[in-house]
N, CA and C of each residue as an Amber inpcrd file, in Angstrom:
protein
   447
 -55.5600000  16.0050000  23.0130000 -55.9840000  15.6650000  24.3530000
 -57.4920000  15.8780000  24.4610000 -58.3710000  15.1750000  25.1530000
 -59.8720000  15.1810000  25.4000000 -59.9590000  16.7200000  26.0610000
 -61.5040000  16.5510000  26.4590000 -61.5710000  17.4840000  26.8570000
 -61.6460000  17.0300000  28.5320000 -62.0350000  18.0060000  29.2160000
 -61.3560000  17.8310000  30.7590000 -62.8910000  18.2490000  31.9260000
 -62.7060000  17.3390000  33.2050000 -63.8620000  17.4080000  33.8710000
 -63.6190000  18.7580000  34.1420000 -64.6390000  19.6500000  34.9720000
 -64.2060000  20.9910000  35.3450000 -64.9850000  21.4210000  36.5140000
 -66.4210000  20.9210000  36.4210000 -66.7690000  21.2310000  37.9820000
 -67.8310000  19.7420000  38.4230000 -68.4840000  20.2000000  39.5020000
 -69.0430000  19.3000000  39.7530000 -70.0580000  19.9540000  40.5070000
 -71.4240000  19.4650000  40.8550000 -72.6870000  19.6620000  41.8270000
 -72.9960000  18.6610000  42.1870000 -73.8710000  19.3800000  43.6050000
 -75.1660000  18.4670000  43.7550000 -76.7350000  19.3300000  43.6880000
 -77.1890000  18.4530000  43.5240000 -78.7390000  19.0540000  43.5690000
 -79.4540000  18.4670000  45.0240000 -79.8730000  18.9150000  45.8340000
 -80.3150000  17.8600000  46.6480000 -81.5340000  18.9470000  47.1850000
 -82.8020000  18.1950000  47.6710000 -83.8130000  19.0680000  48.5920000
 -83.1380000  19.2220000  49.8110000 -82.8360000  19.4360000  50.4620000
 -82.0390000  19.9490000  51.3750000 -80.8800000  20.4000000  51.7640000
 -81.1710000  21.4950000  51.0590000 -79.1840000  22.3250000  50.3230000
 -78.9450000  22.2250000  52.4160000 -79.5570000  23.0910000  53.3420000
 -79.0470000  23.2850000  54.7520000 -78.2360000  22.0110000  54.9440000
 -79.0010000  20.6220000  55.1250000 -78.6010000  19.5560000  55.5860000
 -77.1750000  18.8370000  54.7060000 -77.2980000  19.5800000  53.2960000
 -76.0720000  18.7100000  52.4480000 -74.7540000  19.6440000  52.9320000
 -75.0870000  20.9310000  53.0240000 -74.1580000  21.5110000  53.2730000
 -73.3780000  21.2380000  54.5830000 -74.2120000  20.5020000  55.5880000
 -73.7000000  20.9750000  57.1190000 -72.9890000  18.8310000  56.8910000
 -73.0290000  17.8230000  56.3200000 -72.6590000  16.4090000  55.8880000
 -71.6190000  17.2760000  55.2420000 -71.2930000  17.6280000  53.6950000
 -70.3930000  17.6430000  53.4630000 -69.1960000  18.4830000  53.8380000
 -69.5450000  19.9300000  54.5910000 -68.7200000  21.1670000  55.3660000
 -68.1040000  19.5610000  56.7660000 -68.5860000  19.0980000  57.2020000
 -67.9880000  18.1170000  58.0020000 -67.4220000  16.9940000  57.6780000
 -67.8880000  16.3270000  56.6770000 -66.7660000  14.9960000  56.4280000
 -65.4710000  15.4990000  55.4000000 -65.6340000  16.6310000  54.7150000
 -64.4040000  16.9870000  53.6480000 -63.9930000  18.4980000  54.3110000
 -64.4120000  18.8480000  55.0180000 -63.8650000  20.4510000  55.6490000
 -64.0790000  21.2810000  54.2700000 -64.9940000  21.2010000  53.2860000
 -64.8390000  22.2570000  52.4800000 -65.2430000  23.8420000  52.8370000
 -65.3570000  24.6140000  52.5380000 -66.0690000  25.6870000  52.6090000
 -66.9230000  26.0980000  51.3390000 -68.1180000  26.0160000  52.0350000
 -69.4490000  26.5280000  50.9530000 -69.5870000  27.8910000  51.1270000
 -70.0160000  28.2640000  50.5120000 -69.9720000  29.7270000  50.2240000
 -71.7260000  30.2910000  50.2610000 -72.0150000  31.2510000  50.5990000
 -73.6340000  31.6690000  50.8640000 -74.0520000  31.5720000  49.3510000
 -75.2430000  31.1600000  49.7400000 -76.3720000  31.0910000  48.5840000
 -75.9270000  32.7740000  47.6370000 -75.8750000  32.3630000  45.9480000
 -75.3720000  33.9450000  45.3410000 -76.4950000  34.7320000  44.7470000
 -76.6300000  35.9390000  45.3060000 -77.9700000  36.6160000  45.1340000
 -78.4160000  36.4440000  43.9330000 -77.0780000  36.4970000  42.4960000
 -78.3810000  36.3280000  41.2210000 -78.4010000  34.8980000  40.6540000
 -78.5430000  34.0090000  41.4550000 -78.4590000  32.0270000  41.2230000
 -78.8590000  31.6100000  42.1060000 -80.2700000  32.5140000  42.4740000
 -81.1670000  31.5930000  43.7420000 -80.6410000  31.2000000  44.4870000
 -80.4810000  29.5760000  44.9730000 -79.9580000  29.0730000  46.2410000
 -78.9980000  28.0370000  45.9440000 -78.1520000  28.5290000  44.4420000
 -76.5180000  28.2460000  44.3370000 -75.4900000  28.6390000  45.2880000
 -74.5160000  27.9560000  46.0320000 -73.6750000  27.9280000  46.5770000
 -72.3390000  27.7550000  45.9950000 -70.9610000  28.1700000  45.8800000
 -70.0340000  27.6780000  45.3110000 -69.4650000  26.7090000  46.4190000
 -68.7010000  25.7240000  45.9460000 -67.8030000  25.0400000  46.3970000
 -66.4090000  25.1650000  46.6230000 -65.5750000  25.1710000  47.9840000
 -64.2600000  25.6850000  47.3210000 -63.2530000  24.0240000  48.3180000
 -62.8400000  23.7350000  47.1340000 -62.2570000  22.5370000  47.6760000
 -61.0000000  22.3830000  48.2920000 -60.2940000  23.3800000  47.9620000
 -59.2550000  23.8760000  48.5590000 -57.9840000  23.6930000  47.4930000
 -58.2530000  23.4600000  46.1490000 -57.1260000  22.6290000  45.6600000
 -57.3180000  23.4050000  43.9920000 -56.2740000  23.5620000  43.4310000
 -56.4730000  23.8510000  41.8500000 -57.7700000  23.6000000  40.9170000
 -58.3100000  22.3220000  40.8950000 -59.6710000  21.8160000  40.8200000
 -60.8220000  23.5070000  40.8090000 -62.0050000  23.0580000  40.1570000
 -63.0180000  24.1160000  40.4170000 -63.5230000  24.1960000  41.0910000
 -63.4360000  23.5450000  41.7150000 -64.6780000  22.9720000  43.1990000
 -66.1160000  22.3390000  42.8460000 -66.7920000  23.1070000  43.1740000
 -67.8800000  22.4760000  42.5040000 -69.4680000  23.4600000  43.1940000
 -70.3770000  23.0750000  43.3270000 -71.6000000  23.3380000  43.5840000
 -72.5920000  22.9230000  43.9080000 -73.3200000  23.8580000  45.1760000
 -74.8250000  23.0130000  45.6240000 -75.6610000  23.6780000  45.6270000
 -76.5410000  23.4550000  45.1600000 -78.0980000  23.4810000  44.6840000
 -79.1870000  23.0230000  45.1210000 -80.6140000  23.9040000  45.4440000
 -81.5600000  23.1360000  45.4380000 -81.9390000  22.2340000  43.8750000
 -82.8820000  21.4220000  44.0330000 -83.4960000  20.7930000  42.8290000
 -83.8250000  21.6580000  41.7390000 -83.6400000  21.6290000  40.4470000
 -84.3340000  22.4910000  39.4410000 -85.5830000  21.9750000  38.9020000
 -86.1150000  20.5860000  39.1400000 -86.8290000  20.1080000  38.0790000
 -87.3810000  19.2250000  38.6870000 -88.5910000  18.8600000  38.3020000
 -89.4110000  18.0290000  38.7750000 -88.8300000  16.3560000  39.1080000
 -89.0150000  15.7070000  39.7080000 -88.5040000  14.0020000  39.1650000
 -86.8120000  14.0670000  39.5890000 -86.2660000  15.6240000  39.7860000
 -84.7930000  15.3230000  39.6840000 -84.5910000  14.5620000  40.7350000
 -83.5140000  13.6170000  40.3090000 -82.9520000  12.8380000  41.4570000
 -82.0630000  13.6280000  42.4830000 -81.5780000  13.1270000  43.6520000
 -80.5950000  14.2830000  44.5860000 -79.5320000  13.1580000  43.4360000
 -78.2420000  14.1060000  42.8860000 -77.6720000  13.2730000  42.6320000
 -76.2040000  14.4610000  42.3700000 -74.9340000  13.9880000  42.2070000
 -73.8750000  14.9430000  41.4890000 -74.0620000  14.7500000  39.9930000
 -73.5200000  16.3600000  39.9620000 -73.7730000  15.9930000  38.0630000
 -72.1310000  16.7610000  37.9910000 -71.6660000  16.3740000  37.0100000
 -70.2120000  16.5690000  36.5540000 -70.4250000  17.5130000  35.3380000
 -69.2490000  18.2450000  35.2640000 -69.6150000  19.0620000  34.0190000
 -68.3720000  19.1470000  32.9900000 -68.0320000  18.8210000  31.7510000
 -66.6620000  18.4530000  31.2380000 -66.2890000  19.8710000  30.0850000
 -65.6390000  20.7430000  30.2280000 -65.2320000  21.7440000  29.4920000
 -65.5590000  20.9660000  28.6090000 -66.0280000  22.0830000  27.3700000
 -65.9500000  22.4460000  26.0690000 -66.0110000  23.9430000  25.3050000
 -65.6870000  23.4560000  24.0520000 -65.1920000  25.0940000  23.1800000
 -66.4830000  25.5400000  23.3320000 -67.5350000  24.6890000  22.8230000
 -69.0140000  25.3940000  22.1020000 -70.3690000  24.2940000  23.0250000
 -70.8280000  24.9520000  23.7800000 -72.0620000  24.1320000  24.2010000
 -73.2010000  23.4580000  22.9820000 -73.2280000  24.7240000  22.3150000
 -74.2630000  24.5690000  21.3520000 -74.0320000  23.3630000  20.1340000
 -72.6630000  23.4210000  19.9600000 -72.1130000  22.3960000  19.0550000
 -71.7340000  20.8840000  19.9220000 -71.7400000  21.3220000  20.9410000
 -71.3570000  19.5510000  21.6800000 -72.7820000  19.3330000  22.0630000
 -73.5240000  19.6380000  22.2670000 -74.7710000  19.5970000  22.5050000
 -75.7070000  18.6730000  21.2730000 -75.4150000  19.2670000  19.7140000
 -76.0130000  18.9490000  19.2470000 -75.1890000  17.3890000  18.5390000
 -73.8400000  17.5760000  19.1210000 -73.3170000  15.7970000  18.7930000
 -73.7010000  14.9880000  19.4750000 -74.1640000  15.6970000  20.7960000
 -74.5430000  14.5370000  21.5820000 -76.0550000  13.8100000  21.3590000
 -76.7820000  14.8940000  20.7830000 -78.4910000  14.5400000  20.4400000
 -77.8270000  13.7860000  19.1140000 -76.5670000  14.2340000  18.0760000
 -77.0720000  13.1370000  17.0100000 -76.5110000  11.9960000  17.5380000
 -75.8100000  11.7020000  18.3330000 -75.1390000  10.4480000  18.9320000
 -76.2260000  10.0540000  19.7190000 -77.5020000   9.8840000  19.6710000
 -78.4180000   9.4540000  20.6580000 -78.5750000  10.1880000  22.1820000
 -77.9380000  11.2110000  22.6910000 -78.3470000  11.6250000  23.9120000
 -79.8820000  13.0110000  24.0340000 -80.3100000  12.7290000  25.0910000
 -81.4160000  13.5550000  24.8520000 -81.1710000  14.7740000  25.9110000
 -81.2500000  16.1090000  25.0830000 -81.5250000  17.5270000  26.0250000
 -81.9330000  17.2030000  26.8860000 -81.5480000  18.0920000  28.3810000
 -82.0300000  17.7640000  29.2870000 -82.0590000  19.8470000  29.5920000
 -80.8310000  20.5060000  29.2660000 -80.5120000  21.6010000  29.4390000
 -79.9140000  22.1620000  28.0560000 -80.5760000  22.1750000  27.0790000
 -80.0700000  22.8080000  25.8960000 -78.3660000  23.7300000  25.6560000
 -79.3120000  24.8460000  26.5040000 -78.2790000  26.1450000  26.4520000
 -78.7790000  27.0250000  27.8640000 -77.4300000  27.4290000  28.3460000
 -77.7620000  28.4970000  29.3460000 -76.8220000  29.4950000  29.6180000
 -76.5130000  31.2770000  29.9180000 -75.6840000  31.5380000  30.0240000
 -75.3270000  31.8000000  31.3280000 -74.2820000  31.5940000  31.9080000
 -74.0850000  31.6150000  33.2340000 -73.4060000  33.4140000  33.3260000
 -73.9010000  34.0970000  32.9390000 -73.0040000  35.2110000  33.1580000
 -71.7840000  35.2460000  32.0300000 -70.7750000  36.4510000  33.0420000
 -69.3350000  36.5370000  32.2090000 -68.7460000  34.9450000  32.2830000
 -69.8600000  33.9110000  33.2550000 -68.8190000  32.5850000  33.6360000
 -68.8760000  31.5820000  32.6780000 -69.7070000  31.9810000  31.1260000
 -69.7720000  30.9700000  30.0360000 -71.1280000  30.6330000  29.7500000
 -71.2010000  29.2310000  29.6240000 -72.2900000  28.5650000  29.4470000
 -72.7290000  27.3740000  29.7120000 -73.3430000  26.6590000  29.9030000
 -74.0690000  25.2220000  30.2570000 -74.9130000  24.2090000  29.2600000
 -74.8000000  23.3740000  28.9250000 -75.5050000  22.4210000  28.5320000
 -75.9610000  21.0520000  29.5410000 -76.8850000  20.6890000  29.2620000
 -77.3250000  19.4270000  30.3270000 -77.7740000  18.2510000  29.2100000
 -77.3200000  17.0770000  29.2660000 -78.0490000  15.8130000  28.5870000
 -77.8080000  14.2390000  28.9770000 -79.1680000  13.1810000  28.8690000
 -78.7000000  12.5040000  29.3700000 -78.1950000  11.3960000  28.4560000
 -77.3660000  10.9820000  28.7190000 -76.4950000   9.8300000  27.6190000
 -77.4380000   8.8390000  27.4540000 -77.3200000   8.0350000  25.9300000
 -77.9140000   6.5140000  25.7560000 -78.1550000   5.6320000  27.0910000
 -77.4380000   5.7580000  27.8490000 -77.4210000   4.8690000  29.1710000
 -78.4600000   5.5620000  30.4370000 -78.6400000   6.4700000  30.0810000
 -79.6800000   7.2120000  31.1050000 -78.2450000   8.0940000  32.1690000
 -77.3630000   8.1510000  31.8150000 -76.4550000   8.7370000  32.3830000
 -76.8200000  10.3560000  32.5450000 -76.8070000  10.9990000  33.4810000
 -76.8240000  12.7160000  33.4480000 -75.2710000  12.9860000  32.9880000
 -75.0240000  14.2070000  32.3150000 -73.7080000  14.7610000  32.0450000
 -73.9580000  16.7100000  31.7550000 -73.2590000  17.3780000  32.0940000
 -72.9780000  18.6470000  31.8910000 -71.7220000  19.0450000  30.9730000
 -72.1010000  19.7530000  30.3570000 -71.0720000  20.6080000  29.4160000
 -70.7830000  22.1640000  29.9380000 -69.6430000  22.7080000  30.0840000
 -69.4190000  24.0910000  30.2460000 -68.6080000  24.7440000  29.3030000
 -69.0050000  26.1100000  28.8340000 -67.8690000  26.3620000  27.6730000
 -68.2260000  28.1590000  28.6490000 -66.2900000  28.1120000  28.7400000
 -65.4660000  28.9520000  29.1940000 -66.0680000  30.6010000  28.7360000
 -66.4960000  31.3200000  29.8060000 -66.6110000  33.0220000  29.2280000
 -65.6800000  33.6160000  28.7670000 -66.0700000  34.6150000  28.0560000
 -64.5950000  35.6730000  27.4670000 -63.8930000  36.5120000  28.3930000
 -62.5170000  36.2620000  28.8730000 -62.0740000  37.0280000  29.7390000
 -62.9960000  38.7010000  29.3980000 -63.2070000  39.1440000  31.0410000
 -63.6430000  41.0200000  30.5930000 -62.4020000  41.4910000  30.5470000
 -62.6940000  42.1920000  29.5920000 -60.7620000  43.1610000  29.7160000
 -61.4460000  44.6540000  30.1700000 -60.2810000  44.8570000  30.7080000
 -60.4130000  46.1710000  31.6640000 -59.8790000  47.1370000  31.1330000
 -60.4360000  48.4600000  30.7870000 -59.8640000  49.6060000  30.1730000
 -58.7190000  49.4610000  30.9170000 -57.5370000  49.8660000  29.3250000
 -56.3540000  50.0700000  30.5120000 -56.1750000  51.7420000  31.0970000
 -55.2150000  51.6860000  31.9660000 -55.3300000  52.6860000  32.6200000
 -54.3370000  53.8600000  31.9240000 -54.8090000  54.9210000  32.0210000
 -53.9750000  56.0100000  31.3330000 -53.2120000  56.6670000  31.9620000
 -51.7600000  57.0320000  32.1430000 -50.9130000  57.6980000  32.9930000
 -51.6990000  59.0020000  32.9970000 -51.2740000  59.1130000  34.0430000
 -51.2990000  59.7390000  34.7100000 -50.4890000  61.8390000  34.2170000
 -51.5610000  62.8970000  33.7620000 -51.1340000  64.0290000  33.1100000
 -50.4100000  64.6460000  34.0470000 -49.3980000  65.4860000  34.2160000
 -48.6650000  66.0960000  35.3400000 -49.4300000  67.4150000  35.1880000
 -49.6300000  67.9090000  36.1300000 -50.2230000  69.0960000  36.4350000
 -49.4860000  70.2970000  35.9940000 -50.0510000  71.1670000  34.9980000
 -49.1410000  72.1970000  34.2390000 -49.0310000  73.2720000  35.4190000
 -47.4830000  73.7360000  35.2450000 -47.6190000  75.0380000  35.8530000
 -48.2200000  76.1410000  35.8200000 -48.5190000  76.6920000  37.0720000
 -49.2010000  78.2290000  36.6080000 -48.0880000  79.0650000  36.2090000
 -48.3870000  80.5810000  35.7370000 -47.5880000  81.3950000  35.0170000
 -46.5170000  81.5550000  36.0840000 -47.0170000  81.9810000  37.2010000
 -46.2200000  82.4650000  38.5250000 -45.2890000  81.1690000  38.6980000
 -45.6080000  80.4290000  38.5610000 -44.3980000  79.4150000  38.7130000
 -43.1970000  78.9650000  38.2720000 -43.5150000  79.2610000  36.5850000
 -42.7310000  79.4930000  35.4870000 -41.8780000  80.4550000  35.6660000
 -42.3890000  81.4340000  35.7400000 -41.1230000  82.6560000  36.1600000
 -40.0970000  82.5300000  37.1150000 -41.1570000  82.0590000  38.6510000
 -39.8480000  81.5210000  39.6280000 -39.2090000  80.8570000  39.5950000
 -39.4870000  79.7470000  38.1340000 -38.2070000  78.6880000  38.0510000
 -37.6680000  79.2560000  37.1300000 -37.6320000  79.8560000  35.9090000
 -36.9330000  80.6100000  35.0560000 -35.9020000  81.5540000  36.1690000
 -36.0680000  82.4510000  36.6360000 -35.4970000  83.0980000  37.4020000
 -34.5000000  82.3580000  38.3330000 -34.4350000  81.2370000  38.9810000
 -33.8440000  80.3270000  39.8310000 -32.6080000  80.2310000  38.8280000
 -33.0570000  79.6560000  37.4720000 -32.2970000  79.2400000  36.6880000
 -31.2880000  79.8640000  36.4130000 -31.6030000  80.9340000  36.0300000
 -31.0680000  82.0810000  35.2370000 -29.8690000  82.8470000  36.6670000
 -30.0440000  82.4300000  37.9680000 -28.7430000  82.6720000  38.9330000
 -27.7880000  82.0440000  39.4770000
């Protein structure tokens, strides 16, 4: 099976104004700008889907436009099939956090496209039961003694 779309953005100069068009024609809920991704917003579409994301512009010339982003295993390796297949870097490599990674390039056709490859679940120390609290001496005796009548 291919690989699979997974999120989606926009970039636009006017994250206020895109947000308050699309929060009204699709009822999504955007989410506040996230303190360490500048004036990234998540998308929540309401549905299994990833939702997607809005953004100011990163780059000079960028168009306001959606950019799609299609899972993969390895950014670095789909990245570089796509430069030998004729596409040109646009976003090499980036790490998004525990949330993976990013590639950006634009296809033979002048097409924009995104790549994302999946972070490593964090695993969480597991938790250790819980030690029962030893008796003191005095306690021992009064249950020995209980016993013993």
């Amino acid at each position: 099976m291919g690989n699979a779309f997974v999120h989606c953005e926009l970039a636009a100069d006017d994250v206020g104004a895109a947000r308050k068009f699309y929060t009204k024609v699709f009822d999504w809920k955007i989410g506040p700008p996230m303190a360490d991704a500048g004036d990234y917003s998540m998308i929540d579409v309401g549905s299994k889907t990833s939702g997607g994301g809005l953004t100011k512009k990163t780059m000079p010339g960028q168009p306001t436009a959606w950019l799609t982003y299609v899972e993969v295993a390895s950014v670095k390796k789909t990245m570089a099939k796509a430069e030998k297949a004729g596409a040109k870097a646009v976003l090499a490599f980036q790490e998004i956090g525990e949330m993976g990674a990013i590639g950006v390039f634009m296809d033979p056709q002048g097409a924009a496209l995104g790549v994302w490859e999946r972070g490593k679940p964090v695993k969480k120390p597991a938790k250790k039961p819980a030690k029962k609290a030893a008796k003191n001496p005095a306690q021992k005796k009064s249950a020995k003694a209980k016993s013993k009548k």
